[in-house]
N, C-alpha and C positions, 0 to 999 in steps of 0.2 A: 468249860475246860480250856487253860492256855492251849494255843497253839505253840507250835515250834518256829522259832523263829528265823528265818533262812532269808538272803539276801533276796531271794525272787519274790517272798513275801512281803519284806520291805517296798520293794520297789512298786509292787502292786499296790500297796494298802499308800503308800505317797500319793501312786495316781491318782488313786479315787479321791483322798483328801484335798487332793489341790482345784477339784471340779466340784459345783454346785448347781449341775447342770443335770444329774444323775444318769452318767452316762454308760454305755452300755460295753458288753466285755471287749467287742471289735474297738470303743474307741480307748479301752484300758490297755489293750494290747499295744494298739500305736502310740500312744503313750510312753509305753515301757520300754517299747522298742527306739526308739529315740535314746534312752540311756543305755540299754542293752541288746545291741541287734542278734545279739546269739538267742534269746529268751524263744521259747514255743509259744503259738497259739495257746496250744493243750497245757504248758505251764503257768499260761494267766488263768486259763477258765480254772483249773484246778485249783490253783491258789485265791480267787473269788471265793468258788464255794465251799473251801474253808474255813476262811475269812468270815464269810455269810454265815456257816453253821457256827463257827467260833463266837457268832454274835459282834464281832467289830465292822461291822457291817450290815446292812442289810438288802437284801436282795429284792426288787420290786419287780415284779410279773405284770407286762404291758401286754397288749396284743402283737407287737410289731418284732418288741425283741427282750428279754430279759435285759434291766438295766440295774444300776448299782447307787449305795446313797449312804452317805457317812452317819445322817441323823440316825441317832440307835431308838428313839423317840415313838409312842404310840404316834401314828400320824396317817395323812392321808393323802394322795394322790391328785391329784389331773393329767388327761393325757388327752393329747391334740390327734384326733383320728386325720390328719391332713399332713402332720408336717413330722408328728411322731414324736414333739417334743414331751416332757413329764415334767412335771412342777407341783411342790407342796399343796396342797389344798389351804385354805386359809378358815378352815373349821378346827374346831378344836375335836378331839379323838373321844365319843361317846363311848364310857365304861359302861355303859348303864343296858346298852347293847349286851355287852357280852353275859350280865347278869340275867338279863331277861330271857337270852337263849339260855344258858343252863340251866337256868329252874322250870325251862322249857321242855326242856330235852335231856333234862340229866344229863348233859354233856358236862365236863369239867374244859371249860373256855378259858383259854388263854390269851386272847387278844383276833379282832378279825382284823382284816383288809379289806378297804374299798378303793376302788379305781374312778373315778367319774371323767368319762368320755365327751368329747365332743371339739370344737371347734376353737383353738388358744386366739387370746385377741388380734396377735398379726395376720396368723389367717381368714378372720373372718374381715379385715381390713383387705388385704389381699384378694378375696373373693368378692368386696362389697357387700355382706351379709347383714341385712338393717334388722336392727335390734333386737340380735342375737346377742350382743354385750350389752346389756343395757345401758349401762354408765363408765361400763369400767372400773366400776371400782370396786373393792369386795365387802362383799357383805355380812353384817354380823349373823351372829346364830339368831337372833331374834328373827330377823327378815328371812332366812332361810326355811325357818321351821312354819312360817304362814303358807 
């Protein structure tokens, strides 16, 4: 369902496009406020999850803070339990999941979410953490799935 289009919305759904960083509604806010110091807290979270249920958006559930992501894309997650950043997953988005739970569960699946936690490579550089990155470098679905 369109939404309504209103200058606050604009300027919200800008922020988020201009970030690839999928940042969260405090940094949308400051953001927005930078073009409009008159704007609410309460009018960016509003207009987010608008936005988010309008589907031009997506809203991703971390532990630290709800953050925001332009990709409208099946997709997946990482999130650095140290430093709280979030970044795409470099796996491609298993349908085959959502098929096996519903003829599992007679559920009618729409798509899940996964988050995969742990350690982004500058902090475990940071901490000196040996081979926790293996290489660094990311790894295909083959190597994943062994």
């Amino acid at each position: 369902m369109p939404t309504r289009d209103t200058r606050q919305r604009r300027l919200v759904l800008e922020a988020v496009r201009s970030r690839t960083d999928h940042p969260s509604a405090d940094d949308i806010y400051l953001a927005v406020r930078e073009r409009d110091e008159r704007i609410s807290r309460g009018t960016v979270y509003r207009n987010l999850n608008v936005l988010a249920e309008a589907g031009e958006i997506t809203h991703v559930k971390v532990p630290s803070a709800d953050r925001y992501d332009l990709r409208q894309d099946k997709h997946y997650h990482l999130f650095c339990v140290r430093c709280g950043a979030v970044t795409d997953a470099p796996v491609d988005y298993r349908e085959e999941l959502d098929r096996r739970v519903a003829q599992a569960a007679g559920f009618a699946v729409e798509r899940h979410r996964m988050i995969f936690e742990g350690l982004c490579p500058a902090c475990q550089k940071k901490e000196n953490v040996p081979g926790r990155a293996a290489s660094g470098k990311n790894m295909n679905e083959k190597e994943i799935e062994r």
